[in-house]
Structure formats: C-alpha cells, structure tokens
C-alpha positions in Angstrom: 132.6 104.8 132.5 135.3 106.7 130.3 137.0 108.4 132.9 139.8 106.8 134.5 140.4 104.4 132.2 142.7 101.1 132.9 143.9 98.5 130.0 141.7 94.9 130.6 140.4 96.8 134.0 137.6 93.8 134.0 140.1 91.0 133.7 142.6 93.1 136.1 140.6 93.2 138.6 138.7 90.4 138.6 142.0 88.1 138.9 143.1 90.5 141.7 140.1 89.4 143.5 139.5 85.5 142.1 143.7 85.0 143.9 142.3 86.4 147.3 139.4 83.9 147.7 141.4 81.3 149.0 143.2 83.0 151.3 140.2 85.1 153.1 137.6 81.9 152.9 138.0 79.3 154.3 136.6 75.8 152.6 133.1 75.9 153.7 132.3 79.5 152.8 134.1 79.6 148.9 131.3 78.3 147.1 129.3 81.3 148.7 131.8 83.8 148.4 132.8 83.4 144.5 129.1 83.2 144.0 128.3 86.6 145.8 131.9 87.8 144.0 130.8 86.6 140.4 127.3 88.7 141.2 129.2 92.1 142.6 131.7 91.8 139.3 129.3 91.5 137.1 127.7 94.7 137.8 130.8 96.3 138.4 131.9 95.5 135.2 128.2 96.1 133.8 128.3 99.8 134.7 132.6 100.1 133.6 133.8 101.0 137.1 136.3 98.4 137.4 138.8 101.1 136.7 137.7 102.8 139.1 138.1 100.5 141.6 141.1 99.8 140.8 142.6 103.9 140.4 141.8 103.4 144.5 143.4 100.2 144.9 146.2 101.3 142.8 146.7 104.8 144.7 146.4 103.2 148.2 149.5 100.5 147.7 151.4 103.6 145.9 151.1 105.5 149.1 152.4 102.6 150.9 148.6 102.6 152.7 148.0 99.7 155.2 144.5 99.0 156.4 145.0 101.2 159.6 145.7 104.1 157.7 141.9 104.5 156.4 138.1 103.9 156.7 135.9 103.8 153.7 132.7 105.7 154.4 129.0 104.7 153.2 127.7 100.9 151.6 131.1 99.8 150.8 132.0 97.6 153.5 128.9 95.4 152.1 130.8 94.2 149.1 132.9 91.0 149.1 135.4 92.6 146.5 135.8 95.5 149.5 136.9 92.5 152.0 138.9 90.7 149.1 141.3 94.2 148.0 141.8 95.3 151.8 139.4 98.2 151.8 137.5 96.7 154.8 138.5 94.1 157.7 135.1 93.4 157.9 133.7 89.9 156.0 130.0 91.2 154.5 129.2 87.3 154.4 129.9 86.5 157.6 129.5 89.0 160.4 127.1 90.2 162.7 125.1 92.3 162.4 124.3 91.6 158.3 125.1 93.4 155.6 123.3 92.8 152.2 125.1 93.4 148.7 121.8 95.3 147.0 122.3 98.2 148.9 125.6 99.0 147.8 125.4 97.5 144.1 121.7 97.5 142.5 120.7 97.0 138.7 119.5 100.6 138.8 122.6 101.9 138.9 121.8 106.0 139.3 125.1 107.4 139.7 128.9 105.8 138.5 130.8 104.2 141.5 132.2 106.6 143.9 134.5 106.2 147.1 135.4 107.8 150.5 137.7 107.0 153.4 138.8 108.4 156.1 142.6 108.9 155.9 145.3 109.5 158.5 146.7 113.2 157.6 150.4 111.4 156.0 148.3 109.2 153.7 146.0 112.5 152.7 149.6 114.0 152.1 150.7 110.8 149.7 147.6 110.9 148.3 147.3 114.5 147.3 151.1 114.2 145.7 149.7 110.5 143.7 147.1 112.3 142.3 149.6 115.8 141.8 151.5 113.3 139.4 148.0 111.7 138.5 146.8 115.0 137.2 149.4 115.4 134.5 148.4 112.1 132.6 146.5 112.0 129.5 142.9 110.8 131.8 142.6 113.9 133.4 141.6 114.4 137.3 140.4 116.9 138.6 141.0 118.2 142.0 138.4 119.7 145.0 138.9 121.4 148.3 137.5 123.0 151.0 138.8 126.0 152.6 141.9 125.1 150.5 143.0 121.9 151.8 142.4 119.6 148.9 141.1 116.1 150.2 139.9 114.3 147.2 139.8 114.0 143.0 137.3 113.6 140.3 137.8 112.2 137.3 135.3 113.3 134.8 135.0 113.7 131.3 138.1 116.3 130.8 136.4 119.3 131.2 138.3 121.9 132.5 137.0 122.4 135.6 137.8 122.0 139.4 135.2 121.6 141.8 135.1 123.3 144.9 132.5 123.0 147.8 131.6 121.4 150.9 131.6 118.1 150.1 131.0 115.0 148.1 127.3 115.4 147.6 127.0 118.6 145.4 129.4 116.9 142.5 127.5 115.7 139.3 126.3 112.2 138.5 128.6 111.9 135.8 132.0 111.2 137.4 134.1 108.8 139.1 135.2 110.5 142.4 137.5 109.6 145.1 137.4 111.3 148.5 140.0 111.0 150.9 139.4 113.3 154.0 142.2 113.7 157.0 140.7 112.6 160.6 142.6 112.4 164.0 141.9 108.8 164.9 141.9 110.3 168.7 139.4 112.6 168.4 137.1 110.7 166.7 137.1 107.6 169.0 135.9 110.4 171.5 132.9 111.4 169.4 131.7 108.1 168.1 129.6 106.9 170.8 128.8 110.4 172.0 124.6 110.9 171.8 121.6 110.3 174.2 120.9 106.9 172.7 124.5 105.9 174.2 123.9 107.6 177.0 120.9 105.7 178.3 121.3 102.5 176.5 124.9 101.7 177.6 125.7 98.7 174.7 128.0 96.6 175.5 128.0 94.2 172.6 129.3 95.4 168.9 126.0 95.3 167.7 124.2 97.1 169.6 127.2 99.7 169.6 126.3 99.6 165.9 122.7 99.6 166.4 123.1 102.9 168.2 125.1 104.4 166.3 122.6 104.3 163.9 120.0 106.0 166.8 122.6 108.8 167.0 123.9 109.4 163.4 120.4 108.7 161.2 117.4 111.1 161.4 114.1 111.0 162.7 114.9 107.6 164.4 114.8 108.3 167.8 113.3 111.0 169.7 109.7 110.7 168.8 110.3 107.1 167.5 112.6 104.7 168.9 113.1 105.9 172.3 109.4 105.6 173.1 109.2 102.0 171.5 112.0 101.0 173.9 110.3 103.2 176.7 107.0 101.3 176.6 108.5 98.1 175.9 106.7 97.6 172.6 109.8 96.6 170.8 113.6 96.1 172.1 116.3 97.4 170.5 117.1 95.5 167.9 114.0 95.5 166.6 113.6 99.8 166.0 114.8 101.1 163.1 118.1 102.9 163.0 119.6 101.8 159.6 117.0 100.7 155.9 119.0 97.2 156.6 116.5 97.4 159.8 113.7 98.0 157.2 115.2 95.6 154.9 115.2 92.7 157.4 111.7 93.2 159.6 109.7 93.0 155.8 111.8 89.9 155.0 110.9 88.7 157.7 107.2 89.1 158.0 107.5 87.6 154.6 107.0 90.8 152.0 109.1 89.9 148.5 113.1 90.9 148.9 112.4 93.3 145.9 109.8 95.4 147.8 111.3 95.2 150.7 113.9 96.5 149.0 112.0 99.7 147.6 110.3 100.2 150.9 113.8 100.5 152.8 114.7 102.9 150.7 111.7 105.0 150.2 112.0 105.0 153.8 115.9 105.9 153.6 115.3 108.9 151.9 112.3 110.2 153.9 110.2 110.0 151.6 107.2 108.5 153.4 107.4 111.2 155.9 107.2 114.2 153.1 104.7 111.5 150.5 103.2 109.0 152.8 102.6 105.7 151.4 102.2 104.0 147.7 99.6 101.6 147.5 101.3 98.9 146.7 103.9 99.1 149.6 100.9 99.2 151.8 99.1 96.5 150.3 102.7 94.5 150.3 103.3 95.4 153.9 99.4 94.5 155.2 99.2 91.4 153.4 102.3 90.2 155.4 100.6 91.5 158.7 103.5 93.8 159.3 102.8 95.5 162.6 101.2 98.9 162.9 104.5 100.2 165.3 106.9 99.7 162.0 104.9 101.5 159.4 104.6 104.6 162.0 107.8 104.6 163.1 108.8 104.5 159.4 106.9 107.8 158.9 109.1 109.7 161.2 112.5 108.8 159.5 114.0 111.8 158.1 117.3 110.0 156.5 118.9 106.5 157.5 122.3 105.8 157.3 123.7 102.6 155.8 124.8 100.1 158.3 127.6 99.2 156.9 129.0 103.0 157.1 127.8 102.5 161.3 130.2 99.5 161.6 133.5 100.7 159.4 133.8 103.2 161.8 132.8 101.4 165.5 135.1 98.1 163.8 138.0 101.0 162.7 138.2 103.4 165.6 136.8 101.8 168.6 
C-alpha cells in the first residue's frame, strides 16, 4: 500500500502489539495468542497495511478516543491485533460465540485494508479536524460526505479527487479508507434488537442475542428459512444459519476441509448459490461429509450474511 505511508510501519506496529500480549493474556493462552498474532501480522504486513492500521490507531489516541467512544463495524473484531490496540473489548480467541481470523484476513486479499466505527458525534468532530490537519501533509487524504456532513477519509494514490456518495461500498479497490460515522448511542440500543426474530424468540443469553441479530440484520435467513426450521423443530436455533461463521462451523463439523468450508461460506455469503446454484465440487465436498439436506436448502435462500463478528461489536458495545 502507498498511501498513508508510516516510517518502519511493520516494526511500529508489530512492537505496539508484541508489549500488549502480556497484559491482555494471561499465561495459559500466550502461546496461542502470539501464534494467531505472528499469522494476522504477517499478512498485514504482506499486503503493506500496517500503516494503515496504525493512521487509525494514531487518529483515535489524538482525539483523546477511549473505547466507549466507538464501535468498529464488519470482520474486525475477529483479529487479535483489534483486541491487542483497543479497537475491540472483545477477545476473538476466547469468547463465545467464535470468531475465526480467515474471514477477516485471507491470502486472497481482494481489496487493501479498510475500517469503520461507529463514533460518538464529539469524536466525529476531533476526527474530522485530525484529518482537516491530516489533509495538508505531503500523503494526501481525501475527504467524503453525505448530504454534507463529512464522516470519513480516503487515502489514495493523490489524485485529486473527493469522493462523495452514500457510503463506503461504492469507493474503489485501490485505497485505504477510514469511516467514521456519528450515532446516538440511545437510539440505537432502541433499534438493535428490534425485528420478528426478537420478537418471538425472546434470547436471553448473549449468544443467542447475537444469533438473532444475525436473523434480523442478514438476508434471506429467516422468513422462508429459519423460522420454519425452528417451527417444525428440525433444527434449534443455533443450528440455522444467520451469519457464513454458521456455514463455516456446521461443514467443519460434518467434517468438509476448513478450506472448502471456507469457499462454501462465502459463496453462500454473497448469495451466490441462490442466483448460481451449486459447483460440483462443493456438492460433492458437502455429500461426502453427509451434510444434511436442511443446510444445503436453507443455504439457497441466503440473499447476504453478515459477519458475526460485526453482530457482536454492536450487541457487546451498545446493549
């Protein structure tokens, strides 16, 4: 990655996080965790984004940014070096329910690394006045908005251009970005567990908060799908399919190879069995491992599936 660009970024950060092991882990679980950390750096260095993570890390301490003041959105709560810098409260090696590092960091890397959070609206302030002063450096960032309240930066490869849209998903491939959007903690926590799969499965426990989050937020998971799984008893909840780590973890366990099981979550992620169907191989993979006939049709009504990870930064953050 060229753009931003920070002196010895790799050893930077990688000492940042190496001084934090000790103090997050205790004894038993270090060996684990500098394995798992030595595995996420090395592709994080592999595709040059250790800049970028720490341009975030840098701007969040200069805002004087404590942990309650934001949220990162999407895979990022998977990531050990997320729990070792303070993005996330949440320990990807230890809690419940998992979280697995491939989905957030693969060796197919098809876009550079990209952030966003939710913010409180006096960090979005700082934030938009860091990257103000940002702007004016040599690397240059550039900003976008929406109805013209800017609430995040890209920094690309110095064309002069600013970006402006709807969101996060229309930018191009080839730049860092960093979105920072303003919530009111109060309203959200009044829309999070709003949705018909709250409504009639009452959770009580943080995972099945999570797992119904998942029902509410991802698409094509439960009318038509889950809901008449649970109806007629052929699976319980935590076996239906809200999230690809639900995917992820029924073909692991049936036995199908991690890497498969892998490409089938996400084929299924993307709903692309619903628009394609099937490739041979997946259903040969899947058949050989006697994977039941209720998964691979439920998996052909998923529209889009959320990560889990993105379900449980926002149930651990705001409720």
């Amino acid at each position: 990655m060229k753009y931003p660009y920070i002196k010895e970024a790799d050893t930077k950060l990688r000492n940042l996080c190496e001084n934090r092991l000790e103090v997050k882990y205790e004894e038993e679980l270090l060996k684990t965790a500098r394995q798992r950390l030595d595995w996420e750096l090395s592709l994080i260095e592999k595709y040059e984004a250790s800049s970028a993570w720490l341009t975030v890390y840098d701007a969040l301490k200069a805002v004087g940014a404590e942990e309650k003041d934001y949220c990162f959105r999407g895979t990022l709560t998977a990531l050990v070096v997320s729990f070792l810098l303070d993005f996330t409260a949440i320990d990807p090696l230890t809690c419940q329910p998992k979280l697995y590092p491939e989905f957030a960091l693969d060796d197919k890397k098809e876009r550079l690394m990209s952030f966003e959070a939710n913010v409180t609206s006096d960090i979005n302030k700082k934030l938009v006045a860091y990257f103000e002063e940002y702007s004016s450096k040599e690397n240059v960032s550039r900003r976008f908005f929406e109805e013209g309240l800017q609430y995040g930066v890209y920094i690309g490869d110095g064309q002069t251009r600013d970006y402006y849209g709807n969101g996060s998903g229309n930018l191009p491939t080839d730049v860092f970005y960093f979105c920072f959007f303003p919530v009111d903690r109060e309203k959200l926590q009044v829309t999070l567990k709003k949705g018909i799969a709250f409504e009639l499965i009452k959770p009580e426990t943080f995972e099945d908060n999570v797992k119904c989050y998942g029902l509410t937020h991802s698409t094509g998971v439960w009318e038509d799908n889950a809901e008449i799984l649970i109806e007629k008893g052929i699976v319980s909840l935590k076996d239906v399919i809200a999230y690809r780590e639900d995917v992820f973890e029924l073909l692991l366990h049936y036995g199908v190879d991690r890497e498969m099981a892998y490409v089938i979550a996400d084929y299924v992620r993307k709903g692309i069995v619903r628009k394609r169907g099937w490739q041979p191989e997946m259903i040969q993979a899947m058949n050989s491992a006697n994977v039941p006939v209720w998964f691979t049709e439920s998996c052909t009504k998923v529209v889009y599936l959320f990560p889990r990870a993105h379900g449980m930064s926002f149930l651990e953050k705001y409720c």
